[in-house]
N, C-alpha and C positions, 0 to 999 in steps of 0.2 A: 681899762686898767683896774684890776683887783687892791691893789697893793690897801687901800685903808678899809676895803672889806675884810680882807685879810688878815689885818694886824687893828681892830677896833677902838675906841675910845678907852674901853675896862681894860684891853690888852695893856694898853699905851700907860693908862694910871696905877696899872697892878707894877710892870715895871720901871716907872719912875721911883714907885712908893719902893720897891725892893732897893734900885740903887741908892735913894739918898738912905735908907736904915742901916745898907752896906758902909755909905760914907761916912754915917755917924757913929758906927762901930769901930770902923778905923780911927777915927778919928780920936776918940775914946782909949784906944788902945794903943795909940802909936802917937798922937798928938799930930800926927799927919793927915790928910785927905788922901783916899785912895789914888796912885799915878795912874797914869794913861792907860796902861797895856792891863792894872787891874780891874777898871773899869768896863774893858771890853771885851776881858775873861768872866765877870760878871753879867754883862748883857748876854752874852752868847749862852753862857750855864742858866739862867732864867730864860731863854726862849727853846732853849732843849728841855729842860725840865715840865716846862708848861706848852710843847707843841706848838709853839706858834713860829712865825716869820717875820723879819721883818727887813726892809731894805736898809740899806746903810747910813742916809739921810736920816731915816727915823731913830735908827739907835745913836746914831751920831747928836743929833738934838736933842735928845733922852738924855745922853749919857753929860751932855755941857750944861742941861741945867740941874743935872740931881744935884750936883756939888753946890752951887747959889741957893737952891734948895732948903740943901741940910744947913749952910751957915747960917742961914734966915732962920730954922727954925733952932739950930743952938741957940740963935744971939735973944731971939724974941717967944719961947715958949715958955710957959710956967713950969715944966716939967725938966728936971736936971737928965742930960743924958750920960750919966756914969756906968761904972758898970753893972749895976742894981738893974737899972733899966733896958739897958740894953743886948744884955744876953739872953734874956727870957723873949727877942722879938722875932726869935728862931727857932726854929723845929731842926734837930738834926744839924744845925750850921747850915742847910742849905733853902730853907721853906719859911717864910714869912708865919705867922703865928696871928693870924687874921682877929681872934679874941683878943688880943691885946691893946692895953686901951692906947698906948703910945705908938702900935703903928694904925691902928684907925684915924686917930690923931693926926698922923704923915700921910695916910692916905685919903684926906681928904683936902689935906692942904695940897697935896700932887693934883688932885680933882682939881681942886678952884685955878691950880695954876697951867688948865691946859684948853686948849679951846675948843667946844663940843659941850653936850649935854649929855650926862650918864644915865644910861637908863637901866632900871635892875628889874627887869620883867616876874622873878618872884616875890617881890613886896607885894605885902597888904597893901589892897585899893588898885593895884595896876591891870591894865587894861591889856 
């Protein structure tokens, strides 16, 4: 079985770190958490746009923890997420804004909350 060759650790944390920035937009924006059917319009537009696959299990588990995710980091980051913050974490409306120090911020807390180790083969020192 390919399937977590496939769809990798980086795969896995880039789109966690997309849904919950998506949830915290909405969220922002509508005082709501994205529903169901937006969530998996989301997943599906992030696996098209960055070529990747993934089985349904995975987006499915992706997609139930962005939302506990994003309210953990509403409720316990030092950084307010209004709309100052949160429209600059997109390129276009549809491409995460990886310089940004507030979704590095998300995407590292997406990292610690997945199981695996990330490895980034072009950093200084890597082998």
């Amino acid at each position: 079985m390919t399937r977590l060759l496939d769809f990798d650790l980086l795969a896995r944390t880039e789109l966690l770190t997309y849904l919950v920035v998506s949830q915290l937009v909405m969220r922002q924006r509508t005082g709501r958490w994205l529903k169901v059917e937006h969530l998996v319009e989301c997943t599906h537009l992030w696996l098209r746009l960055n070529g990747h696959q993934a089985d349904w299990l995975q987006r499915t588990t992706l997609a139930c923890r962005a939302q506990s995710l994003a309210e953990k980091i509403a409720r316990s980051s030092q950084r307010k997420y209004d709309a100052r913050t949160v429209v600059p974490m997109f390129f276009g409306s549809l491409r995460l804004d990886l310089r940004s120090s507030a979704v590095v911020e998300i995407f590292v807390i997406c990292a610690a909350n997945l199981p695996g180790q990330l490895d980034f083969p072009n950093r200084p020192g890597a082998t």
